[in-house]
N, C-alpha and C positions, 0 to 999 in steps of 0.2 A: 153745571155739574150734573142738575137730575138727567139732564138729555140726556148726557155722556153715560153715565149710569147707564140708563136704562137701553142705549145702543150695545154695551160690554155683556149686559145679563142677555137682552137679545139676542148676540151671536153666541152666547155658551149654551143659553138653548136649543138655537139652531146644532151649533156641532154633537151637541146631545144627542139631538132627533138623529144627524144625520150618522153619527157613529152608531146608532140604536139600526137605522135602516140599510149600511151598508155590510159586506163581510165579504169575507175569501175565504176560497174554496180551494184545497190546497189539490196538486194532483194524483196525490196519495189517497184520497178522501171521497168519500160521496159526500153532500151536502141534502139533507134532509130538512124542509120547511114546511112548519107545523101552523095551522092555523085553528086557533082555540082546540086543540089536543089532538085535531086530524092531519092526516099525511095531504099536503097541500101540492109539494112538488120536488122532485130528487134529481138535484144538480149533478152532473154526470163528468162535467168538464168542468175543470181550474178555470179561475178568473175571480173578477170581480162582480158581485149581484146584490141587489138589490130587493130589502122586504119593505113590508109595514113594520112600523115598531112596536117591543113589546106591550102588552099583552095580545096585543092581536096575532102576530108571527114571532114563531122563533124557529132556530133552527141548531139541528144538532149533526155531530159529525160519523161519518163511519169508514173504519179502514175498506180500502179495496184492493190491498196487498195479497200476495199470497202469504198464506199463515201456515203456520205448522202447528198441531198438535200430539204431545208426546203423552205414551200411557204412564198414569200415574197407579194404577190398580195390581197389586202382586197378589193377588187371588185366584189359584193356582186353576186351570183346567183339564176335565178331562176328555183321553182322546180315545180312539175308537176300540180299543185294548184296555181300556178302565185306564191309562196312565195320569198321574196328575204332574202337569207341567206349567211351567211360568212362561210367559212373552212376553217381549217388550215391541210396542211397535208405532209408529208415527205416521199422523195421516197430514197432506199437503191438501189445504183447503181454501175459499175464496169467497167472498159476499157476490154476488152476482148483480141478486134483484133487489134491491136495499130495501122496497115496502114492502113485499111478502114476508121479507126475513124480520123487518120491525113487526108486522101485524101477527105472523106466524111462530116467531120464536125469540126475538127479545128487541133492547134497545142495544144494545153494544156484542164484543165479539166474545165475551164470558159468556154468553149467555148461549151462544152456540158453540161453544169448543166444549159446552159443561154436557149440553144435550147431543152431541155429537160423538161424547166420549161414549157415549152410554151404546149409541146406537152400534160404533163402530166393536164393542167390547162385546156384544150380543153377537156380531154377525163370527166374530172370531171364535167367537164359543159350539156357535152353530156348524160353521166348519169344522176345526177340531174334531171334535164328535162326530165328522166322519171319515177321519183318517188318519192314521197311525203315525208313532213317534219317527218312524224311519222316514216317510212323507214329509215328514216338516222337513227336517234335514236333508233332502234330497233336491232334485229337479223341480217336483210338484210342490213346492214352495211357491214357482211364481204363479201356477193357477190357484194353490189358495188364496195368494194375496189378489188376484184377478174375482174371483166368484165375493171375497169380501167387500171387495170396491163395487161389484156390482146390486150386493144386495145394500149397501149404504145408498149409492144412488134409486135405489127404489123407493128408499125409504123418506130417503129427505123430496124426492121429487113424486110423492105419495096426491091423496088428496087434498091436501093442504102442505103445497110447495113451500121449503122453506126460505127458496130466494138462495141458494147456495150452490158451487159444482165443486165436487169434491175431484183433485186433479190425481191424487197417487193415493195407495196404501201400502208401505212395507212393512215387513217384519225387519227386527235387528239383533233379536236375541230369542232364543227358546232352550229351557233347560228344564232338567229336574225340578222336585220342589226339595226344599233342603235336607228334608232326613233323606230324601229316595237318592241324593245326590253323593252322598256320604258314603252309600253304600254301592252305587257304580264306581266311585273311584277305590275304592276296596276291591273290585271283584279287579278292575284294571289295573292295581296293583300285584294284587296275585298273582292275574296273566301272566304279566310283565316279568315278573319272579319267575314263575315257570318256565319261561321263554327264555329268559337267562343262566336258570340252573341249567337247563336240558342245553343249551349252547355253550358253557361252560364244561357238561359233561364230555359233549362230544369231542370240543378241544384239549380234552385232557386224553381220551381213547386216544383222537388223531397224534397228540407230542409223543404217549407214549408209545405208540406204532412207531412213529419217526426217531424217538430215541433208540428202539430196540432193531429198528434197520441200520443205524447207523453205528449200533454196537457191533453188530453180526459184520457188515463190512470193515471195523475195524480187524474184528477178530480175522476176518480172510485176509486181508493185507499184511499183516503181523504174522499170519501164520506163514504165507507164500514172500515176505522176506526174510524169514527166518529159515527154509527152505533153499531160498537162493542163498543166503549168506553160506549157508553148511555144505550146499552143492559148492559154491565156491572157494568156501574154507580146502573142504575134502580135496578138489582139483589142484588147490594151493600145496596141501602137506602133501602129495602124490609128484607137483612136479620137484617138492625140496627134498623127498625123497629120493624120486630118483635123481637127483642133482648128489646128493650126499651118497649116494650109493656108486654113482661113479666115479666122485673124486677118492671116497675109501678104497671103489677097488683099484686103485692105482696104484697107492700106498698102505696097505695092509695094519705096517706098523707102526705109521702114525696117525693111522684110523684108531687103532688101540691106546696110543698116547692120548690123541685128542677125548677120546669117551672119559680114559682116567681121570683127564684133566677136569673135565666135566663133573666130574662125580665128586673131585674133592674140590671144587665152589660150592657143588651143592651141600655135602657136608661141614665145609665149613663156613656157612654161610652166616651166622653168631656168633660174635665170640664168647658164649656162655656153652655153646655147644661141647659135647663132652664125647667119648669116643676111646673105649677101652677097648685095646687091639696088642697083637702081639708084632714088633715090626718085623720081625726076622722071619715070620713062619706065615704071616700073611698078606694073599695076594695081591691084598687092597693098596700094599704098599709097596711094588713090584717098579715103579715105574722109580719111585724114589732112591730104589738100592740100584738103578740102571740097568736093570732087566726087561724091561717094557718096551723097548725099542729097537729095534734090528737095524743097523746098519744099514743107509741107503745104497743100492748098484748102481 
């Protein structure tokens, strides 16, 4: 039983050491191995490797991804007009050299996204300050993001390289700072108001232009059918005139019958109508004593 024993403690030894000296190295990763505190050797390729066990070697990991870092700082700058304005902007960035960037600027990727902010936030300030609001908002956008990427690369690959390539810089927002923003949207609201009373003015000139042409050619229509109806009228009572004027002169005396006849519908055309007359002595009543009419030839 002690054999046995001690062959069981034997192999949990063994896989101790041997778990202690093996490891993987993912392909995401550098592999970094430290021997008593110094940079020994920076595994570049996935696999499986092999150290001494600790204390003598260890080994620690670092991304070799592309990383992103986003501005966290709203500390407003100004630009070559005194304007104070906010940015927002993200840099695309990369471990390269894993022991200059351990010996130069830290162990992990906090350690350069902190001191990276800093650099990138300095070179933004630096531009800025020499060129104006309308610049940022413009074309010359992509040369300030270009001269800031350039002067980050100076920086980090300085006399003491940080082991880094920094791949892009964009901008993604530039604005006001909040009181000065308040108050552009006030003046653009005013604009806005002005551009709309003055376009409202003008379409009330232009309807009332258009109403008052369309009155005026009412009124000429209306007048020049009212023209024709009276031309027409007049030509109408001219031909029932002489229409009436030649059947009268045919018959004289019952042209004279007929008009009578006429006169007494017209007066008595009520019968509340009242009518004090003499019949015997007048002529209005000529037709009814059988005087009004002449025997026809």
């Amino acid at each position: 039983m002690n054999r046995i024993g001690f062959i069981l403690s034997s192999l949990l030894v063994l896989l101790a050491l041997a778990s202690s000296m093996l490891f993987v190295v993912d392909q995401r990763q550098f592999g970094v191995v430290y021997a008593l505190g110094q940079i020994k050797e920076v595994i570049t390729e996935p696999g499986l490797n092999i150290k001494l066990p600790p204390p003598f070697q260890n080994v620690t990991y670092i991304d070799k991804r592309l990383l992103t870092l986003d501005s966290s700082d709203t500390e407003p700058m100004l630009t070559a007009e005194k304007q104070r304005v906010v940015i927002d902007w993200y840099v695309r960035w990369r471990i390269s050299e894993p022991g200059e960037y351990i010996r130069n600027v830290g162990l992990n990727e906090a350690a350069g996204a902190n001191q990276l902010n800093r650099v990138v936030r300095d070179a933004f300030q630096q531009e800025i300050n020499k060129r104006t609001v309308k610049d940022l908002l413009s074309t010359k956008r992509e040369a300030l993001m270009s001269d800031v990427k350039a002067e980050v690369l100076g920086a980090v690959r300085g006399d003491k390289p940080w082991g880094i390539d920094v791949v892009d810089v964009r901008i993604t927002r530039v604005d006001y700072v909040e009181s000065i923003t308040g108050d552009v949207y006030r003046r653009m609201e005013a604009e806005r108001k002005r551009v709309a009373n003055e376009l409202r003015s003008t379409g009330a000139a232009e309807g009332e232009k258009i109403r008052a042409d369309a009155d005026r050619q009412r009124e000429v229509t209306v007048a020049n059918a009212y023209r024709d109806a009276q031309k027409i009228k007049g030509q109408g009572d001219a031909q029932a005139a002489a229409i009436y004027a030649e059947a009268f002169g045919r018959d004289p005396s019952f042209a004279q019958f007929y008009r009578s006849l006429e006169a007494y519908k017209a007066s008595f055309a009520n019968k509340s109508d009242v009518m004090v007359l003499d019949p015997n002595g007048s002529e209005f009543f000529k037709v009814f004593r059988g005087g009004g009419a002449a025997p026809r030839k």
